[in-house]
C-alpha positions as CSV (number, residue, x, y, z in Angstrom):
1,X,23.5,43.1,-21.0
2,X,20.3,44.0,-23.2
3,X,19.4,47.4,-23.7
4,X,15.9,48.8,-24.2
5,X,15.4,50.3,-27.6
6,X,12.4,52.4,-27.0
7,X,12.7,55.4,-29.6
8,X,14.0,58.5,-28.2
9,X,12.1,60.3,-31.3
10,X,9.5,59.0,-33.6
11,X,9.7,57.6,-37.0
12,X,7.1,60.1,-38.1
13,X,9.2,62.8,-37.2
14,X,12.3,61.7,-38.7
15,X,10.5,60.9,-41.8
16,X,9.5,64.1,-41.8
17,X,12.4,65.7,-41.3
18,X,13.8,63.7,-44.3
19,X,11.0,65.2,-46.2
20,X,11.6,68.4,-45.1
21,X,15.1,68.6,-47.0
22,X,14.0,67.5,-50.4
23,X,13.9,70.9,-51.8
24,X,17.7,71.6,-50.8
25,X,18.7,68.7,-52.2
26,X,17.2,69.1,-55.2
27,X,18.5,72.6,-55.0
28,X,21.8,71.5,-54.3
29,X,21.9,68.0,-56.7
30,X,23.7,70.0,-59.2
31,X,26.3,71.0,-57.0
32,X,26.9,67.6,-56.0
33,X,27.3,66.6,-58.9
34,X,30.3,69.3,-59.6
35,X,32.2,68.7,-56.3
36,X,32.1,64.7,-57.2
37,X,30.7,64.3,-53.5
38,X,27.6,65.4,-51.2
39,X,28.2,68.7,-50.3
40,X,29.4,69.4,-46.5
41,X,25.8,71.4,-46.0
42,X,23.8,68.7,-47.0
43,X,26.1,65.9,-44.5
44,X,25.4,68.6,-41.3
45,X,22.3,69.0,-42.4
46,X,21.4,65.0,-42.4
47,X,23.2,64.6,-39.0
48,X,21.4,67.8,-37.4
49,X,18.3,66.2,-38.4
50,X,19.4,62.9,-36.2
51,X,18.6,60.7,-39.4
52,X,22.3,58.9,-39.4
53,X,21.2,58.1,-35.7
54,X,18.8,55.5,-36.9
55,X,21.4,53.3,-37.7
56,X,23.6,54.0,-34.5
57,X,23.0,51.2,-31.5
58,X,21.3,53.0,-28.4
59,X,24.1,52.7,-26.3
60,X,26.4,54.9,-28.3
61,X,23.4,57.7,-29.0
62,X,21.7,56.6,-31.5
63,X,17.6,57.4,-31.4
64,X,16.6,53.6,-30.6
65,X,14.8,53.0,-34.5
66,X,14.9,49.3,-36.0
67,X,17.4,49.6,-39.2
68,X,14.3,49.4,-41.7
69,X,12.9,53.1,-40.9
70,X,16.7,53.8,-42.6
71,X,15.4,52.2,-45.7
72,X,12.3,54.9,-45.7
73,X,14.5,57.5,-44.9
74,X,16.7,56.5,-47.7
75,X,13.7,56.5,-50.6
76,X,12.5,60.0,-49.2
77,X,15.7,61.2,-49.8
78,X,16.2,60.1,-53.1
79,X,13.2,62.2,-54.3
80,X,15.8,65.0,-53.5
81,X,19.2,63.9,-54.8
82,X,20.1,60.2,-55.8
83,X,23.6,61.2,-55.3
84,X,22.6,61.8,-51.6
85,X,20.2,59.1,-50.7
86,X,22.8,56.6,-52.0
87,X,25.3,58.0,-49.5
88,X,22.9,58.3,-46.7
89,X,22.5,54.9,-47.1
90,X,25.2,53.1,-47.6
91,X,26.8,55.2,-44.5
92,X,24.2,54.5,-42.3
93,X,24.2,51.2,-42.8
94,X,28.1,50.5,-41.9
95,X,26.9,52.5,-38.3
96,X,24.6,49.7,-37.9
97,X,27.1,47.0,-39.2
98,X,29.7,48.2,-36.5
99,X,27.2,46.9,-34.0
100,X,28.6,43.5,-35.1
101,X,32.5,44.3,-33.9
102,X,34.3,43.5,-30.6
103,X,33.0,46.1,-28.1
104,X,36.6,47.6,-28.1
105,X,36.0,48.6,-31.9
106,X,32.6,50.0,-31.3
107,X,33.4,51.7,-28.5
108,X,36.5,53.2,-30.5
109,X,35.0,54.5,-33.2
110,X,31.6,55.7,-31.9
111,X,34.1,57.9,-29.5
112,X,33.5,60.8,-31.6
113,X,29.8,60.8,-31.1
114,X,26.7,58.8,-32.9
115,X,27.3,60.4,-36.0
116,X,30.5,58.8,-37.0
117,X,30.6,57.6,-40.4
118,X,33.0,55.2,-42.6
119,X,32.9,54.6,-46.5
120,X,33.6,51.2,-47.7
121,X,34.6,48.4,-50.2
122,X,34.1,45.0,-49.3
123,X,35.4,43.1,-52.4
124,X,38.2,40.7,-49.8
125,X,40.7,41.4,-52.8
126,X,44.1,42.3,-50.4
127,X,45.6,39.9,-47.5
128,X,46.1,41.0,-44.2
129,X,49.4,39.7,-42.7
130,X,49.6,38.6,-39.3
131,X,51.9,40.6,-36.7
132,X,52.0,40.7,-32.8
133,X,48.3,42.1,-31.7
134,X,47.0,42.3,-35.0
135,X,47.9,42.3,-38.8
136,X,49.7,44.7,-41.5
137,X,47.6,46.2,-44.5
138,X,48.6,47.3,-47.5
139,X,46.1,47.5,-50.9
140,X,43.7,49.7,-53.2
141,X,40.1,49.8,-52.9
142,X,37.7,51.0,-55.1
143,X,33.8,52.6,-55.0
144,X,34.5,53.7,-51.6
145,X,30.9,56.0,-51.3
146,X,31.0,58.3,-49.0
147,X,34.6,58.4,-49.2
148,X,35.0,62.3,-48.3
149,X,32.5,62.1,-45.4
150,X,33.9,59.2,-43.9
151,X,36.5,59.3,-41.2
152,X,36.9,55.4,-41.1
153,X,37.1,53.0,-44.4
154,X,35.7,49.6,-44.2
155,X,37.0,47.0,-46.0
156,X,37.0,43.8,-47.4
157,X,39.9,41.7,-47.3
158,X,41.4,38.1,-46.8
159,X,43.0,36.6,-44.1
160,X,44.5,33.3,-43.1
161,X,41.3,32.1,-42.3
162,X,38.5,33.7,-44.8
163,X,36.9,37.0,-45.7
164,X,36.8,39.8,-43.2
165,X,36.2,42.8,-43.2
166,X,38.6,45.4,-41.8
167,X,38.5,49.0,-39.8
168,X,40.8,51.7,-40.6
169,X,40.6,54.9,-39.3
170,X,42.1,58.4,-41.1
171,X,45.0,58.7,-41.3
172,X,45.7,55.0,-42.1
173,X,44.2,55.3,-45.6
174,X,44.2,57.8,-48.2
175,X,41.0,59.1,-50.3
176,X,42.0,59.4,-54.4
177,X,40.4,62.4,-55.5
178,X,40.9,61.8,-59.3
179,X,39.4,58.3,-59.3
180,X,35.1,59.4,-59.5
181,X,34.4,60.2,-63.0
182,X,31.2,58.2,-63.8
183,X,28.2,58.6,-66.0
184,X,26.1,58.3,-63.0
185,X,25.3,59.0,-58.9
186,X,28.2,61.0,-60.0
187,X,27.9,63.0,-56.4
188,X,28.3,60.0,-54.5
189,X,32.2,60.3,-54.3
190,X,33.1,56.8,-54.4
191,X,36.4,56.8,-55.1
192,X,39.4,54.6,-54.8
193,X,41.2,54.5,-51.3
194,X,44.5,53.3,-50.5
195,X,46.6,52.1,-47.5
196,X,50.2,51.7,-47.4
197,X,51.3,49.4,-44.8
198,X,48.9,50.6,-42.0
199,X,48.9,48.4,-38.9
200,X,45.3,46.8,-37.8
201,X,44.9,45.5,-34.2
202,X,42.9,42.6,-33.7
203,X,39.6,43.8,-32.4
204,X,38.9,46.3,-35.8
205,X,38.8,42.7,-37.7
206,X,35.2,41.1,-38.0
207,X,35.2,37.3,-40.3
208,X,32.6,37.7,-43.0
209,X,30.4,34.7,-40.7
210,X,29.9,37.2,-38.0
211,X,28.3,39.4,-39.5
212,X,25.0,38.4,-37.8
213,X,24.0,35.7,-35.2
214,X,27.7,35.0,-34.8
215,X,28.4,38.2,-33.2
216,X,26.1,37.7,-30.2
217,X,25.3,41.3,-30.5
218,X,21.6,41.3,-30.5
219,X,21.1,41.1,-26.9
220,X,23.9,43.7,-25.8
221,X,21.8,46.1,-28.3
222,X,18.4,45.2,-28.1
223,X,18.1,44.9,-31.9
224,X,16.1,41.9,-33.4
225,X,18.1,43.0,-37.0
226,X,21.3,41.5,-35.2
227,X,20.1,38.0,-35.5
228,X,20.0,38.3,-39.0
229,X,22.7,37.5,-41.2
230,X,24.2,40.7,-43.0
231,X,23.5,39.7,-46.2
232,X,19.8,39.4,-45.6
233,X,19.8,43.0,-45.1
234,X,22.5,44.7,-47.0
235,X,21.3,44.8,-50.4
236,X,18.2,46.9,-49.7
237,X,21.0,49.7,-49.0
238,X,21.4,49.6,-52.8
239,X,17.9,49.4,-54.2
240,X,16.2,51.9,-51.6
241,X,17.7,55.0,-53.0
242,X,16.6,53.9,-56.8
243,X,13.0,54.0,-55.5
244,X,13.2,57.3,-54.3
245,X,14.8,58.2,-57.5
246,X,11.5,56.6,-59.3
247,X,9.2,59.0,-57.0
248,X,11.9,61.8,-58.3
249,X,10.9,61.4,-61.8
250,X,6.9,61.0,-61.1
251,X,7.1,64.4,-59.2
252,X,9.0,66.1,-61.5
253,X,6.6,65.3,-65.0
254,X,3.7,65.9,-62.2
255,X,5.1,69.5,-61.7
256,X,5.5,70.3,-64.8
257,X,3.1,69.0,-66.9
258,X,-0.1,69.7,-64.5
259,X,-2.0,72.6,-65.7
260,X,-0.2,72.7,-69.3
261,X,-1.6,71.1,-72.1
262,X,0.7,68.3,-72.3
263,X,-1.5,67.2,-69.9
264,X,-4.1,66.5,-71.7
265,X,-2.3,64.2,-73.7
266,X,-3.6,60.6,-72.8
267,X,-0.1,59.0,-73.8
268,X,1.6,61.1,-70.9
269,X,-1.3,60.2,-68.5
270,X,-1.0,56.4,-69.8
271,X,2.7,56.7,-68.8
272,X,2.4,58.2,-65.6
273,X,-0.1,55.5,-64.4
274,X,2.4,52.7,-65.3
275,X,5.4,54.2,-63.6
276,X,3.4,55.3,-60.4
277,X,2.5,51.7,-60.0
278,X,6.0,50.4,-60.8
279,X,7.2,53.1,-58.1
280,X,4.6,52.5,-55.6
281,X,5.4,48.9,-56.2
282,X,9.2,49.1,-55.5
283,X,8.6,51.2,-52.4
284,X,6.2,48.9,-51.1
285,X,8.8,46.0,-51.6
286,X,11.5,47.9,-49.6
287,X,9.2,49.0,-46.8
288,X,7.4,44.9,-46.3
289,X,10.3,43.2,-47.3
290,X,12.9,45.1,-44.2
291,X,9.8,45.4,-41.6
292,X,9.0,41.7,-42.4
293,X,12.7,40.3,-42.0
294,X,13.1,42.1,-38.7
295,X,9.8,40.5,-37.5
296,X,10.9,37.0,-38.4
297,X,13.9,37.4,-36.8
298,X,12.4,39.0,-33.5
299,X,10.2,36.1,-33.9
300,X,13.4,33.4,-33.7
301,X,12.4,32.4,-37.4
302,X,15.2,31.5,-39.6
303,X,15.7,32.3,-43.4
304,X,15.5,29.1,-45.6
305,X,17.3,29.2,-49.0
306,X,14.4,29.8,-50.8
307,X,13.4,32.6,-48.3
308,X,16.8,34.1,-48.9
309,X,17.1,33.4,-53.1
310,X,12.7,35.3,-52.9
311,X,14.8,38.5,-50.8
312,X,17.4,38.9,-53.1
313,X,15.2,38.4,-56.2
314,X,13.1,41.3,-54.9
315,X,16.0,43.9,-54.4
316,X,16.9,42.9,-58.1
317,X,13.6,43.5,-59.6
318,X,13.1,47.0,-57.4
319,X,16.3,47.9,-59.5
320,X,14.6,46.9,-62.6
321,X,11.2,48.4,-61.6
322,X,12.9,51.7,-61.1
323,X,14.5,51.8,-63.9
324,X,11.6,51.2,-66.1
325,X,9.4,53.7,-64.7
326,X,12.4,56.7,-64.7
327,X,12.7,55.6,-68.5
328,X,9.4,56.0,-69.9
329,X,8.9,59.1,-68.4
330,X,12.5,60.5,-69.4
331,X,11.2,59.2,-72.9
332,X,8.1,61.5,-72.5
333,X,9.7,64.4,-70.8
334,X,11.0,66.4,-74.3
335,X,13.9,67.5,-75.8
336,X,14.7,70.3,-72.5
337,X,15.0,67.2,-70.4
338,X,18.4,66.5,-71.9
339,X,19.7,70.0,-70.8
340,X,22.4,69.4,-67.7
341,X,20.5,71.9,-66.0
342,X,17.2,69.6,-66.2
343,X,16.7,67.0,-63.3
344,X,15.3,64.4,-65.5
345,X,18.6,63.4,-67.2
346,X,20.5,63.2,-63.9
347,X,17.7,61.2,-62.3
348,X,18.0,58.7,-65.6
349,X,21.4,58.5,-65.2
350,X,21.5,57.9,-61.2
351,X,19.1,55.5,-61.4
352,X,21.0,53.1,-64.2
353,X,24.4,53.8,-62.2
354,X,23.0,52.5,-59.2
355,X,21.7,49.2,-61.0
356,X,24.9,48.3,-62.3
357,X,25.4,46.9,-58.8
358,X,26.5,43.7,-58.5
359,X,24.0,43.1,-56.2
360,X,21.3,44.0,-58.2
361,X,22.6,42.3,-61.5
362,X,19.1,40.7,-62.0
363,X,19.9,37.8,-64.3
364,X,22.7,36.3,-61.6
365,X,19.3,37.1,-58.9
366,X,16.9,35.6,-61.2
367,X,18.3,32.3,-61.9
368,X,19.6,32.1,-58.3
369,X,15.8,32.3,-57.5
370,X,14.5,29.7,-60.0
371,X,17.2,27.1,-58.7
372,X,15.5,27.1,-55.3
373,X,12.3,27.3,-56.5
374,X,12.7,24.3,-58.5
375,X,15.2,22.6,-55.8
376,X,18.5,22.6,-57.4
377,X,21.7,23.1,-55.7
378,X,22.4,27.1,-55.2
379,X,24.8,28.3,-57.6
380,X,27.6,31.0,-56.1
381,X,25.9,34.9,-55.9
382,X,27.7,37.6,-57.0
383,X,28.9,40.0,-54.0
384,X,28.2,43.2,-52.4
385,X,30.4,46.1,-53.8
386,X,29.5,49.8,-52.5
């Protein structure tokens, strides 16, 4: 059964609306930092707003948006709180990865209304072992983000056959509170979580392969993004928030400096011109490259390896491009910056932690691309850990 998607609300307005609560994030990235977790304000807030419903399917209420205007949200956001965007993100995006389950799963979880949400870790590093109906889990996961938000975990783990990834709803699993103390995106709350023995019925498994064309899902939601595979798609969760965080820095030595006499100073206006055009640049790369993947794939155009090694190569270098541009202008921004009440140091530090993803490690991306380029045999990619 396909369902029309036509937007129940535009993507101006929800981009607006995403502007609109910069300055209480920014008010409240401090705090987020303190509680080790998005505060509970800022998660109503986000879900009042109807900006988690982007990633929902139609059917189950969310606003009928194509998963890139997530991405944009996501880089809005992070010129508020990196801790924030990050979670937005990678929160959102399990909504739209549920559209890949058994019906029976989706129509489980969304029961308690579009705005659901589930932390994750995907690394497969625990065995499921089969039972009548289903399978018996038992295993510690870590960088769960999200974790205190989330009232499902979704998680990576091996079967008899492969990788899947596994649903498991509170109070199957347990949150550890005294796992998250990081240098960085230290408000993200991504902390271990544990299940003891929890039983898992069939339909809440989903093999690794299916998440994409495998799943038959695109129809039944009337989302071209379906037909890609997840992996296509899943790494811009990780690099759209650093862009935001770029834009963060830009606005904040903008603020500050304009009208002072540090502004005057040619080597701060030299440095703001190369970062705006390594931000600009990073945003533009998130906003084509999402928009142009869900066009090929509306299309019926297929991904070729080098298509694929090009995608990945460009979430890595948004990650380096963002960190370049937060650290000349950190560089430039005085001896005050390094105060814990001054943004500048937290948006330094946010935007490193949220490099150091896997994903994004850009030597593993870099020669992944320059094999395919030059026609050599792929060599294995790192995963996806959140």
């Amino acid at each position: 059964m396909s369902v029309a998607n036509s937007p129940s609300i535009s993507a101006e307005t929800l981009l607006q609306r995403a502007a609109d609560t910069v300055p209480a994030l920014k008010t409240r990235a401090r705090q987020a930092e303190e509680l080790r977790h998005v505060p509970e304000e800022t998660i109503r807030e986000l879900k009042d707003a109807g900006l988690f419903q982007i990633a929902t399917p139609r059917r189950f209420g969310g606003n009928g948006h194509e998963i890139d205007l997530m991405f944009r949200v996501a880089m809005e956001l992070g010129r508020g709180c990196g801790s924030t965007a990050w979670c937005f993100a990678v929160l959102s995006i399990h909504n739209w990865m549920i559209g890949h389950w058994p019906m029976a799963l989706q129509e489980e979880y969304f029961a308690t209304g579009p705005d659901t949400l589930s932390s994750s870790s995907f690394a497969p590093i625990e065995k499921l072992t089969p039972v009548d109906g289903g399978y018996r889990l038992s295993g510690r996961w870590e960088f769960s983000s999200g974790a205190d938000a989330g009232t499902w975990a979704l998680l990576g783990a091996m079967s008899q056959s492969g990788p899947v990834y596994v649903m498991v709803p509170r109070p199957d699993y347990e949150v550890q509170h005294d796992t998250w103390f990081v240098s960085g995106l230290k408000g993200t709350g991504s902390k271990d979580v544990v299940v003891e023995d929890a039983f898992v019925p069939a339909h809440r498994v989903l093999p690794f392969g299916n998440l994409g064309p495998a799943s038959g899902m695109s129809e039944v939601h009337g989302r071209a993004s379906y037909r890609l595979f997840g992996m296509a798609l899943l790494p811009y969760t990780l690099c759209s928030p650093l862009a935001g965080l770029a834009q963060a820095a830009l606005d904040d030595v903008i603020e500050r400096f304009r009208g002072r006499s540090k502004a005057e100073s040619a080597a701060i206006q030299m440095r703001l011109a190369e970062s705006s055009v390594e931000a600009d640049t990073a945003r533009l790369i998130v906003t084509h490259d999402t928009r142009r993947l869900i066009q090929r794939a509306s299309a019926g155009e297929g991904l070729s390896e080098l298509d694929a090694a090009r995608h990945r190569r460009n979430v890595g270098y948004v990650a380096r491009l963002c960190c370049s541009a937060v650290d000349r202008l950190f560089e430039a921004s005085g001896g005050h910056s390094l105060f814990d009440t001054h943004p500048m140091q937290r948006i330094d530090r946010d935007v490193h932690a949220g490099a150091h993803q896997t994903a994004l490690y850009w030597d593993a991306i870099a020669e992944a691309y320059g094999r395919a380029a030059l026609g050599l045999p792929a060599s294995p990619m790192p995963g996806t850990r959140q």
